[in-house]
N, CA, C and O atoms as a GROMACS GRO file, in nm:
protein
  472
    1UNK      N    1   1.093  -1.586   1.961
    1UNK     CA    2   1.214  -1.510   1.987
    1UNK      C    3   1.330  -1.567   1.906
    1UNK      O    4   1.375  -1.505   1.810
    2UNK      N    5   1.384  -1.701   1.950
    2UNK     CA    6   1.468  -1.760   1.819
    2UNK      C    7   1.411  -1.814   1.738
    2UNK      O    8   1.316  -1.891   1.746
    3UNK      N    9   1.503  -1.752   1.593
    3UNK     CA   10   1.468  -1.841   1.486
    3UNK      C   11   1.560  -1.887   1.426
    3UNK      O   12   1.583  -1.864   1.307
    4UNK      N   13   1.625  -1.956   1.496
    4UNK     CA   14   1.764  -2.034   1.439
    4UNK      C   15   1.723  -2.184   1.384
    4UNK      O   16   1.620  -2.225   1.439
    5UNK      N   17   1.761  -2.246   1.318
    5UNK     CA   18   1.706  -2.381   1.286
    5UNK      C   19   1.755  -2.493   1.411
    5UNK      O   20   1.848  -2.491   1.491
    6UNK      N   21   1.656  -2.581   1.388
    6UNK     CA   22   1.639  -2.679   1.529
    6UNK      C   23   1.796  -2.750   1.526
    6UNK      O   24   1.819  -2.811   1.422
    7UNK      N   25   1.893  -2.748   1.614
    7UNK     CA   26   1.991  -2.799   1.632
    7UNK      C   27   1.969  -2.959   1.682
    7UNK      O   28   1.885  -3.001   1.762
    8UNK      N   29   2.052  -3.019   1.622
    8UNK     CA   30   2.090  -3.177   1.688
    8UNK      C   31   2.028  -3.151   1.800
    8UNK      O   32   1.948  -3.058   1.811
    9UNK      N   33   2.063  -3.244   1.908
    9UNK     CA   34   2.056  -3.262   2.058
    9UNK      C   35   2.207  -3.163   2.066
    9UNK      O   36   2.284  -3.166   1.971
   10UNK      N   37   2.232  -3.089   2.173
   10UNK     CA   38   2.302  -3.089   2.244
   10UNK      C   39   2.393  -3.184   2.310
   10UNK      O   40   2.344  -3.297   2.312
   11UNK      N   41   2.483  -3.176   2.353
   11UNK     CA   42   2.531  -3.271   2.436
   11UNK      C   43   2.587  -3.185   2.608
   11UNK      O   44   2.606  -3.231   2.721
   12UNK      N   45   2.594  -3.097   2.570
   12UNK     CA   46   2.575  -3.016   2.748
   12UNK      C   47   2.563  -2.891   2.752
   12UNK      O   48   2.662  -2.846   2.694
   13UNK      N   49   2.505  -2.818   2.784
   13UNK     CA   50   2.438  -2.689   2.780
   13UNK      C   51   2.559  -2.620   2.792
   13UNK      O   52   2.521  -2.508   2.757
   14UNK      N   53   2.680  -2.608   2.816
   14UNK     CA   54   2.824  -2.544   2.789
   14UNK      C   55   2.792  -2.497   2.598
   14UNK      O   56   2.787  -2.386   2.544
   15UNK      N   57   2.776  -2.635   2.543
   15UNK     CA   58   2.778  -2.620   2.379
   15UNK      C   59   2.707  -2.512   2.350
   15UNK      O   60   2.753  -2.416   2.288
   16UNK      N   61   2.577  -2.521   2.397
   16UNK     CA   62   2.425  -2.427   2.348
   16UNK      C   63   2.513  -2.277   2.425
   16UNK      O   64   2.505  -2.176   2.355
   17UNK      N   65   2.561  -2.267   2.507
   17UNK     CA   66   2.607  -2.119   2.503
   17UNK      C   67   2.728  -2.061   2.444
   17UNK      O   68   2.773  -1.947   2.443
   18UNK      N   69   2.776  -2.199   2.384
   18UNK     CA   70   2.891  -2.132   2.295
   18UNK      C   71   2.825  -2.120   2.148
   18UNK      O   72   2.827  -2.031   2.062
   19UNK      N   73   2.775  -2.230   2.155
   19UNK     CA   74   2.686  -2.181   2.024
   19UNK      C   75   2.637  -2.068   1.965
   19UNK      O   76   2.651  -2.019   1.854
   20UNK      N   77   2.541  -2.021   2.122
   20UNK     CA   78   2.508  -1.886   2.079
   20UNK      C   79   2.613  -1.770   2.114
   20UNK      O   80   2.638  -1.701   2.015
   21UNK      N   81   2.665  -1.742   2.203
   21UNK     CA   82   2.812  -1.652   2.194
   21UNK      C   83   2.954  -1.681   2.176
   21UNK      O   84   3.052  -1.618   2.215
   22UNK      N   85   2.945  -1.822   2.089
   22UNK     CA   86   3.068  -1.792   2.056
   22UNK      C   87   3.070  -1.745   1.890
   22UNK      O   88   2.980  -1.742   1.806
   23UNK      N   89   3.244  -1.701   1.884
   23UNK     CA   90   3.271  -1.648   1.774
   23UNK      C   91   3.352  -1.532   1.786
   23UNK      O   92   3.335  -1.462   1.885
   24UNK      N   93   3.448  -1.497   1.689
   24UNK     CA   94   3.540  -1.398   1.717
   24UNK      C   95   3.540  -1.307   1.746
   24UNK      O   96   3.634  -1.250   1.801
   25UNK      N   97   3.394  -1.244   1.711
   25UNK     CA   98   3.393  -1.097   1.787
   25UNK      C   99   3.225  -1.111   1.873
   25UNK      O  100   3.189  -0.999   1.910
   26UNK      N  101   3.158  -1.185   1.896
   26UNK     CA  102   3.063  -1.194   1.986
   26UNK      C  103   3.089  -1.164   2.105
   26UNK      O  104   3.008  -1.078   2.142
   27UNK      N  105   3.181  -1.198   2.206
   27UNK     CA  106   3.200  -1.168   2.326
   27UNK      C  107   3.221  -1.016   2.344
   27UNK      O  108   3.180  -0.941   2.433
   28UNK      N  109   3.312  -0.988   2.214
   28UNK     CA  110   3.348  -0.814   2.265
   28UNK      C  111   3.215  -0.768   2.182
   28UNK      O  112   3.211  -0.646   2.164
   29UNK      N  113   3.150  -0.812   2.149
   29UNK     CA  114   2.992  -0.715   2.086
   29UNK      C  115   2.956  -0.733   2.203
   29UNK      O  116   2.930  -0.631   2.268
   30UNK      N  117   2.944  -0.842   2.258
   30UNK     CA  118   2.848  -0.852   2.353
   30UNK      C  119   2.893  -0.794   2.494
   30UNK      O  120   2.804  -0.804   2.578
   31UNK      N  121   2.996  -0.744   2.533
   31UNK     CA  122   3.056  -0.680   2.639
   31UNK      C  123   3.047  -0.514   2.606
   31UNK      O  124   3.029  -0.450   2.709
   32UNK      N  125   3.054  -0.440   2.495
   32UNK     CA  126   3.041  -0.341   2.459
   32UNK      C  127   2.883  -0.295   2.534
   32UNK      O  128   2.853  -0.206   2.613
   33UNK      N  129   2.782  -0.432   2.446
   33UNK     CA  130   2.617  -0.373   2.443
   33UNK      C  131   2.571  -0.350   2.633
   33UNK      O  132   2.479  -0.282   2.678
   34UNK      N  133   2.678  -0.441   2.714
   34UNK     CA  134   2.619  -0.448   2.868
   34UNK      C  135   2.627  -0.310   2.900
   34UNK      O  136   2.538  -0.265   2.973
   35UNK      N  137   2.740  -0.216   2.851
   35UNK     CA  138   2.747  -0.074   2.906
   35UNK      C  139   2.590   0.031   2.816
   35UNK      O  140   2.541   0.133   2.864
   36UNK      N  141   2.558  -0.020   2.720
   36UNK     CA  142   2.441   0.010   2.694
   36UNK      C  143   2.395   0.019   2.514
   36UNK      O  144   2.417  -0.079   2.443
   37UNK      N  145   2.342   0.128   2.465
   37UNK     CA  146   2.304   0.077   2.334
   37UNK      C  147   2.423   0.196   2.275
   37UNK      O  148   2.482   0.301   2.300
   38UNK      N  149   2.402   0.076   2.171
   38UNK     CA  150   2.580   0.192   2.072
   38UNK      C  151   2.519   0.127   1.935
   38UNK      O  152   2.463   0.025   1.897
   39UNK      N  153   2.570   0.261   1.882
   39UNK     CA  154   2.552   0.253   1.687
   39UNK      C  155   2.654   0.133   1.602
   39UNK      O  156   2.744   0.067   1.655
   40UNK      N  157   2.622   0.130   1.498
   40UNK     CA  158   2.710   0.061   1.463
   40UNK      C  159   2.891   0.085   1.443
   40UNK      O  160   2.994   0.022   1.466
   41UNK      N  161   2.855   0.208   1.388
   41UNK     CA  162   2.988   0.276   1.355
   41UNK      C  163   3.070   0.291   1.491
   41UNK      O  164   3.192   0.290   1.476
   42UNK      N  165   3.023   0.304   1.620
   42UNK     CA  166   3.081   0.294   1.771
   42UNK      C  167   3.130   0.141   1.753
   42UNK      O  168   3.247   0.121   1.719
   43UNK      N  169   3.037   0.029   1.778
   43UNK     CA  170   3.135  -0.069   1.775
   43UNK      C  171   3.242  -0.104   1.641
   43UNK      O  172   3.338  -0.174   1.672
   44UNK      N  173   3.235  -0.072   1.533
   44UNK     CA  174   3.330  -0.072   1.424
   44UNK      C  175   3.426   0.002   1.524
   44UNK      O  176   3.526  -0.055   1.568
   45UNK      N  177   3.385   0.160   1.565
   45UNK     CA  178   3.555   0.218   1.638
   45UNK      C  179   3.597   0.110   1.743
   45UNK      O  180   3.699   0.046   1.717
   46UNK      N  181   3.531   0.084   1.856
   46UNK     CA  182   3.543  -0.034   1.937
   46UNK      C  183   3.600  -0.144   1.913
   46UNK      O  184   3.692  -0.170   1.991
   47UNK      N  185   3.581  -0.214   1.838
   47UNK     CA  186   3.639  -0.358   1.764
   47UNK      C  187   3.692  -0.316   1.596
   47UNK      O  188   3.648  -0.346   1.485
   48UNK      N  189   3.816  -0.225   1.649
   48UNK     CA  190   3.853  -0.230   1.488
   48UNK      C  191   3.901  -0.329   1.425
   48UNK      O  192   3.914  -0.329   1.303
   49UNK      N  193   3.944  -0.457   1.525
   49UNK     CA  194   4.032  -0.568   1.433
   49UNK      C  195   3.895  -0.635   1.361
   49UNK      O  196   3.932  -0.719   1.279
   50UNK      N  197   3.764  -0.625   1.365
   50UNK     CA  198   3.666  -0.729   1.347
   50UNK      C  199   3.650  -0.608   1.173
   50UNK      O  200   3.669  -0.488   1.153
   51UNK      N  201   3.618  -0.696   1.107
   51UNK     CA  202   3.551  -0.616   0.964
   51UNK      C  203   3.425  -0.577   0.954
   51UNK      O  204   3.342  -0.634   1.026
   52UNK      N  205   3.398  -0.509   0.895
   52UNK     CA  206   3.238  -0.453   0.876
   52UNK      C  207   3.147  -0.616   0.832
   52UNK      O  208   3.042  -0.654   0.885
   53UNK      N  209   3.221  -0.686   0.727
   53UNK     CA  210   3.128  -0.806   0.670
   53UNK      C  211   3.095  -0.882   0.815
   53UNK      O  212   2.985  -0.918   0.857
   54UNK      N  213   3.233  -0.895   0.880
   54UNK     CA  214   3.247  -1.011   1.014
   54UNK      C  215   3.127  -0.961   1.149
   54UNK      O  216   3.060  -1.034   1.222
   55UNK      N  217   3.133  -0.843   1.144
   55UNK     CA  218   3.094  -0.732   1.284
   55UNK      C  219   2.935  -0.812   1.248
   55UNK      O  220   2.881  -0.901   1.313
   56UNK      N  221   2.872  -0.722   1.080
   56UNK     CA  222   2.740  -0.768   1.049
   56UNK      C  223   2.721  -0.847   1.060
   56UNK      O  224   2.614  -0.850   1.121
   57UNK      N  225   2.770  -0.983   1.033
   57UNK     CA  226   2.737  -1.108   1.067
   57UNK      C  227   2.726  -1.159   1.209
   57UNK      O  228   2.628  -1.227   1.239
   58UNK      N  229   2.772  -1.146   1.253
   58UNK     CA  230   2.824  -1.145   1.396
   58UNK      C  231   2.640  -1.071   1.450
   58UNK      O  232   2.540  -1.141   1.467
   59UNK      N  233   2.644  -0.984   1.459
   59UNK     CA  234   2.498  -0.907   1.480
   59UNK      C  235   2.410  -0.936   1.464
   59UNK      O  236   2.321  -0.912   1.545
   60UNK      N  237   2.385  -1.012   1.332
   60UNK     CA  238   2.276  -1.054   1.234
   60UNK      C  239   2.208  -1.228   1.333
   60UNK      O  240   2.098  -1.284   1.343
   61UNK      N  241   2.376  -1.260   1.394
   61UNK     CA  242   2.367  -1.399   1.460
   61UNK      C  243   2.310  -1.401   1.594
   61UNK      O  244   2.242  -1.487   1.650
   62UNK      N  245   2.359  -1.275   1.640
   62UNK     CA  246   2.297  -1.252   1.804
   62UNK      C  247   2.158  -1.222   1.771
   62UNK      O  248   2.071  -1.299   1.810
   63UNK      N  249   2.128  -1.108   1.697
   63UNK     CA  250   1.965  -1.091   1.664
   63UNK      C  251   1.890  -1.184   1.701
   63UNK      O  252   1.824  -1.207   1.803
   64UNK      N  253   1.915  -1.254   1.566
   64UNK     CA  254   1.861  -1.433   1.552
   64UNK      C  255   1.785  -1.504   1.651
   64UNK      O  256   1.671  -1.548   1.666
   65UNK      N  257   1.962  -1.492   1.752
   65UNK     CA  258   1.952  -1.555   1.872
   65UNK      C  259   1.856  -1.512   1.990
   65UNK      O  260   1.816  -1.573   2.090
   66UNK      N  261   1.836  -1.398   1.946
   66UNK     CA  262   1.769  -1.362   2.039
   66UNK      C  263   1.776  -1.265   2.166
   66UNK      O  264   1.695  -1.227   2.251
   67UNK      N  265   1.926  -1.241   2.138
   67UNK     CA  266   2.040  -1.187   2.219
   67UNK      C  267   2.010  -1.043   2.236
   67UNK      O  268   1.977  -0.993   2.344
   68UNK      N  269   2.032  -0.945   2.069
   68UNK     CA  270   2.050  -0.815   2.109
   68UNK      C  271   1.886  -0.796   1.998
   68UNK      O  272   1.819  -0.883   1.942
   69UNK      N  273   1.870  -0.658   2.002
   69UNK     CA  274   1.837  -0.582   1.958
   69UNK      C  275   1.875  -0.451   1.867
   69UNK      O  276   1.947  -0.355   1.893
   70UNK      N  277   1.777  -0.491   1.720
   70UNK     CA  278   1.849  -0.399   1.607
   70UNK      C  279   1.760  -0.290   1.588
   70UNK      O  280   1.646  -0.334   1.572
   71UNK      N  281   1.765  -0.162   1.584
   71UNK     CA  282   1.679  -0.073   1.611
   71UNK      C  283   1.739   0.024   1.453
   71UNK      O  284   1.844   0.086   1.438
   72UNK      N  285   1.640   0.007   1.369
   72UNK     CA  286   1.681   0.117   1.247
   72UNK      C  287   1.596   0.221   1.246
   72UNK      O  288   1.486   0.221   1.300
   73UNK      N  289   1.663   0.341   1.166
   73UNK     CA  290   1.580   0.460   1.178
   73UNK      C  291   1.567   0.534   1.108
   73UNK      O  292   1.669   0.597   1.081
   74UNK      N  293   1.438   0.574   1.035
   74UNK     CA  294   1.440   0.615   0.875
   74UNK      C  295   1.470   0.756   0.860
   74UNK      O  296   1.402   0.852   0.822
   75UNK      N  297   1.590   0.742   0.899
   75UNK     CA  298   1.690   0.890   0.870
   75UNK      C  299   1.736   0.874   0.719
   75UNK      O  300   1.728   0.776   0.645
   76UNK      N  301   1.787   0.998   0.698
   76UNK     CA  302   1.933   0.994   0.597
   76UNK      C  303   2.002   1.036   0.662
   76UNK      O  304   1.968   1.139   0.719
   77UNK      N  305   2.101   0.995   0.682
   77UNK     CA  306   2.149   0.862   0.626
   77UNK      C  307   2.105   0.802   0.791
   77UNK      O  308   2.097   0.864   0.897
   78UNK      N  309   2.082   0.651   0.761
   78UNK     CA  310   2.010   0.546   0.828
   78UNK      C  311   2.122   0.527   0.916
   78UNK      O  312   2.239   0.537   0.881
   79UNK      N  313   2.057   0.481   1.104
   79UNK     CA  314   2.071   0.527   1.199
   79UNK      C  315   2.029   0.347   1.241
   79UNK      O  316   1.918   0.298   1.220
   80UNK      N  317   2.143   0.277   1.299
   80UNK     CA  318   2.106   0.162   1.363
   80UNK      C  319   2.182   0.141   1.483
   80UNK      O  320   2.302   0.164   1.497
   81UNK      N  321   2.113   0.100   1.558
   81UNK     CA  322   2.142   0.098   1.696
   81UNK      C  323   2.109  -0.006   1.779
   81UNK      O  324   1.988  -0.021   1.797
   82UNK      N  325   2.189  -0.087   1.837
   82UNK     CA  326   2.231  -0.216   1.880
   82UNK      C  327   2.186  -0.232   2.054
   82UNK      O  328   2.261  -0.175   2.134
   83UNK      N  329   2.114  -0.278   2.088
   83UNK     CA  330   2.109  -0.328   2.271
   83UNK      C  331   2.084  -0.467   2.266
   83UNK      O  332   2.065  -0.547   2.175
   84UNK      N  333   2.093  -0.475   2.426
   84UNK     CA  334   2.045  -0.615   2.482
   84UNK      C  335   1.917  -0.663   2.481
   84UNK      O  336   1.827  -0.581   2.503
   85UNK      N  337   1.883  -0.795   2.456
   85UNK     CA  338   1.754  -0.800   2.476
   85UNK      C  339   1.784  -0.838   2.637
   85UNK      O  340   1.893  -0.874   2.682
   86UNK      N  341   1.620  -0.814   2.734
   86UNK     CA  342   1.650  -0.866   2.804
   86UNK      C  343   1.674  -1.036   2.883
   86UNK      O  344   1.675  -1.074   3.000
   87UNK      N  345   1.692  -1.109   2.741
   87UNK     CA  346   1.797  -1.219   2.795
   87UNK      C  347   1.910  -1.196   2.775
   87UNK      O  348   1.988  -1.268   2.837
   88UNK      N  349   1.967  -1.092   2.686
   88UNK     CA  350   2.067  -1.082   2.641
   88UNK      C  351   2.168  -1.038   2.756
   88UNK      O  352   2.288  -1.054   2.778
   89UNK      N  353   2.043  -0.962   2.830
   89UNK     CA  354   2.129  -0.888   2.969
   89UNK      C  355   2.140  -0.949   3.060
   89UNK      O  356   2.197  -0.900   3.157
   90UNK      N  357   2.082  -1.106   3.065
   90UNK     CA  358   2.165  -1.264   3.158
   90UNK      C  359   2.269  -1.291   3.152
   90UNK      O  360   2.318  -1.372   3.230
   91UNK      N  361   2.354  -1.217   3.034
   91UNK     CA  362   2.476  -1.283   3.001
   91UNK      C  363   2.569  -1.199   3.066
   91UNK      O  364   2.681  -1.249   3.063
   92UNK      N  365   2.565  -1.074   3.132
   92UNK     CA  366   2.627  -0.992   3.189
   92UNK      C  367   2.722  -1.016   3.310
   92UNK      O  368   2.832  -0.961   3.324
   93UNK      N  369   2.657  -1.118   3.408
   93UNK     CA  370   2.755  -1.185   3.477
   93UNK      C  371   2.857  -1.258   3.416
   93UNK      O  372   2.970  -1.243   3.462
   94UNK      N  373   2.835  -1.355   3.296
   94UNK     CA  374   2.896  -1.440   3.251
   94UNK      C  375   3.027  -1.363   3.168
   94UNK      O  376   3.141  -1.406   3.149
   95UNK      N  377   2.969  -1.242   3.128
   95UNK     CA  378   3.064  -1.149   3.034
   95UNK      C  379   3.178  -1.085   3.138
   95UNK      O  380   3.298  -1.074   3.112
   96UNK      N  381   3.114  -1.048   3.256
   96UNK     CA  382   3.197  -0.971   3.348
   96UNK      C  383   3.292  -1.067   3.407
   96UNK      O  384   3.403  -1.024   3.439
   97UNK      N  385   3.259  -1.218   3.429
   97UNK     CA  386   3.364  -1.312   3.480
   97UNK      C  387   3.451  -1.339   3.363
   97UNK      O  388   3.566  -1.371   3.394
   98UNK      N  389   3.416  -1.333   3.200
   98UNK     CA  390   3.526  -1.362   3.138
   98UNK      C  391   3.638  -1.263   3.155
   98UNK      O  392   3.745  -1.311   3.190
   99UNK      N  393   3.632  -1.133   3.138
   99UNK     CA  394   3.684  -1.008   3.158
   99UNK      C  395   3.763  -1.033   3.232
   99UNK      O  396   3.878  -1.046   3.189
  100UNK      N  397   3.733  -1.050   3.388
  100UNK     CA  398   3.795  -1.084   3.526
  100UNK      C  399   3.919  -1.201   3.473
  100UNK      O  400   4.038  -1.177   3.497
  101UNK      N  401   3.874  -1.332   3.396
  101UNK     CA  402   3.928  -1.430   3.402
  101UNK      C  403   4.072  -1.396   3.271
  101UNK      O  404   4.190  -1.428   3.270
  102UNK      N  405   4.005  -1.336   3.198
  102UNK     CA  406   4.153  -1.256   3.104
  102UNK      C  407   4.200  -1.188   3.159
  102UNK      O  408   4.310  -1.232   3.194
  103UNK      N  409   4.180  -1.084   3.198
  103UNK     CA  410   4.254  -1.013   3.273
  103UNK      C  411   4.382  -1.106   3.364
  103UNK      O  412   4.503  -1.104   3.342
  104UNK      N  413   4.324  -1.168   3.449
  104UNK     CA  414   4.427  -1.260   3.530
  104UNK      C  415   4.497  -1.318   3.406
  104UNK      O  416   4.603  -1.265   3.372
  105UNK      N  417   4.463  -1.389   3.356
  105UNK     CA  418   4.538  -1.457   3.283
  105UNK      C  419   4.664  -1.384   3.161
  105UNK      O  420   4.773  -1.434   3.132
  106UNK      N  421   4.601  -1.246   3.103
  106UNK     CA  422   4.726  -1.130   3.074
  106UNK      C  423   4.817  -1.071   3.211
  106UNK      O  424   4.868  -0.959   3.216
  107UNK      N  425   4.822  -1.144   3.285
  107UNK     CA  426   4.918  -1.066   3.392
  107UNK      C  427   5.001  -1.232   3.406
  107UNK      O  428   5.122  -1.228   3.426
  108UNK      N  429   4.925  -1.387   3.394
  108UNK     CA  430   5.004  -1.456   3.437
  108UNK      C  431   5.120  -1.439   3.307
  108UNK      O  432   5.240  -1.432   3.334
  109UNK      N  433   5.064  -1.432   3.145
  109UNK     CA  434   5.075  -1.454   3.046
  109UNK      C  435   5.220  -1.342   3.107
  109UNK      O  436   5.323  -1.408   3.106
  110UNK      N  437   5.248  -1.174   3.163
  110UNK     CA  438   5.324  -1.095   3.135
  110UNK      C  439   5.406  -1.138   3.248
  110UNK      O  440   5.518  -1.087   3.262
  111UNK      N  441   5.364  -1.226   3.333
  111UNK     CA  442   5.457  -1.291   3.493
  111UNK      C  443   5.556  -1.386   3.360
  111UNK      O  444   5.675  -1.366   3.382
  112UNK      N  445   5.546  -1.433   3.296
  112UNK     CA  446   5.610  -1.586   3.298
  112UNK      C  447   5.697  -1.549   3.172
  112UNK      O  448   5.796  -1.617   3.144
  113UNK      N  449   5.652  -1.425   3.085
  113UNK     CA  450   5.731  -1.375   3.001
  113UNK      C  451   5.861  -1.263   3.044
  113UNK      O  452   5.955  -1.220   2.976
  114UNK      N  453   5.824  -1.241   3.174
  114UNK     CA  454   5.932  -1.169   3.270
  114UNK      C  455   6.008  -1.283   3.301
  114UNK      O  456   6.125  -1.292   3.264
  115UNK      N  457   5.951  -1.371   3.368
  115UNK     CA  458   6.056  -1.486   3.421
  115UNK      C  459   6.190  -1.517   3.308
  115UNK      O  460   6.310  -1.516   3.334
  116UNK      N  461   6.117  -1.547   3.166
  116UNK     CA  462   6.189  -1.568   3.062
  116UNK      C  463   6.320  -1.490   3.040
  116UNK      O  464   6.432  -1.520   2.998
  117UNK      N  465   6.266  -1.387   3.081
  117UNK     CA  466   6.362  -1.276   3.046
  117UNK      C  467   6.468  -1.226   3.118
  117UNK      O  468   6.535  -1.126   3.092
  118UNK      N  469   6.480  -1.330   3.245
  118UNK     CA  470   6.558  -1.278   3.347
  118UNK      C  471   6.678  -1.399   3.307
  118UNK      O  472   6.783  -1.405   3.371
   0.00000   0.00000   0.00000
């Protein structure tokens, strides 16, 4: 399933999951794929700040990992389509508490910029 090259040791399994989801647009790929499978051009509309080079890479890394699933399709024009594997769909709690945990944190972030302002 992975074929990433053998990493050092670890030093606490926190690392090994940032390892594999972190990165600038991994979390929102990977929060998009929990609602289900989407094309590429959907997450490009989805994550417009991420670039097509960044998005692919980004994809190419979860693959890898083991994470999602790349599904091509010998159309014209060619048809690829992105899901979870199902480990990928372990991460769904973890995705839904970050969500939760920004969220709070854009309301303390808009509390304390009100305070400022008074």
């Amino acid at each position: 399933m992975v074929k990433r090259k053998q990493n050092p040791e670890y030093g606490c399994p926190i690392e090994v999951t940032l390892d594999v989801i972190g990165g600038k647009w991994k979390g929102m790929i990977l929060f998009c794929l929990v609602r289900g499978t989407i094309r590429f051009n959907e997450l490009r509309r989805l994550i417009p700040k991420a670039t097509q080079r960044v998005l692919t890479t980004q994809l190419r890394e979860l693959e890898r990992d083991g994470v999602i699933l790349r599904k091509v399709y010998a159309e014209v024009p060619p048809r690829v389509e992105y899901s979870l594997t199902e480990f990928g769909l372990s991460l769904k709690p973890i995705l839904e508490l970050m969500g939760q945990w920004g969220e709070e944190y854009r309301q303390v972030l808009e509390s304390l910029k009100r305070n400022e302002m008074v």
